[in-house]
N, C-alpha and C positions, 0 to 999 in steps of 0.2 A: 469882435464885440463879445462882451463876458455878458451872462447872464443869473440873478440871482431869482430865485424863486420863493416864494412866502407859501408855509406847511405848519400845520399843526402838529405839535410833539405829542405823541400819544402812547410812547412807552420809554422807558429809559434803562438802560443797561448797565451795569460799572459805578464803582464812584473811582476810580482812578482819575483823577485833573486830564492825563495826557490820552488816555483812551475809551474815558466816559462816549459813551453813543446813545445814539434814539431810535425809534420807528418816528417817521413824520410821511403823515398822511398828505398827500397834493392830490384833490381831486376823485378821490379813490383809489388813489396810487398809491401803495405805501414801501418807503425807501428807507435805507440805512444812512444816518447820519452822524459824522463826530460831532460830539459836545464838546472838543477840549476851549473853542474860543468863546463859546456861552458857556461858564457852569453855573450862572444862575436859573439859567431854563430849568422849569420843572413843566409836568404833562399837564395839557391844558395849551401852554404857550405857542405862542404864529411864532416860528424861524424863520431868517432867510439863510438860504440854503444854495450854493454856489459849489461844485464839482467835489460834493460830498460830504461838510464840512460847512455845519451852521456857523453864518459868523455876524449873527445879531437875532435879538429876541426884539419880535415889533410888537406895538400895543396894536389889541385889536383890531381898533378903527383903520390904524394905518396898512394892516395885513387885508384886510376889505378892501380897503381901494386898489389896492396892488393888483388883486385877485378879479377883482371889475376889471381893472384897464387891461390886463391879462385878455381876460374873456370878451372884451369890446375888438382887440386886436384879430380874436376871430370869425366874428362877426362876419357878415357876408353885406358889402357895400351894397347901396340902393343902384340898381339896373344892371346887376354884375349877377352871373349864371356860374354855380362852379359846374363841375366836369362830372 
């Protein structure tokens, strides 16, 4: 199973089309991403971001829910003790 993850672009690098890149922030995490398959992303914008390599620009609202169900997933079920 692949997994994409939704990050805020908070700097941008290049205008080259094929090797345009970003900082995109996850959580206070901040990671190196290609732009080549968003180059409408500019700073400000929620990516998802899948094994380096933004490959869509979400509208806000939808980058929130992502980031909810994200953090629901780790959540700690009711009567369950972790370790």
């Amino acid at each position: 199973m692949c997994l994409a993850v939704p990050g805020e672009l908070i700097a941008v690098d290049g205008d080259a089309p094929l090797t345009r890149s970003g900082k995109v922030a996850f959580a206070g995490i901040i990671k190196e991403a290609n732009l080549a398959f968003v180059p409408q992303a500019l700073v400000g914008d929620y990516v998802l971001v899948h094994a380096g390599i933004a490959i869509a620009v979400l509208d806000p609202e939808a980058a929130q829910r992502s980031l909810s169900d994200l953090e629901s997933l780790t959540e700690e079920a009711p009567g369950e003790e972790t370790p």
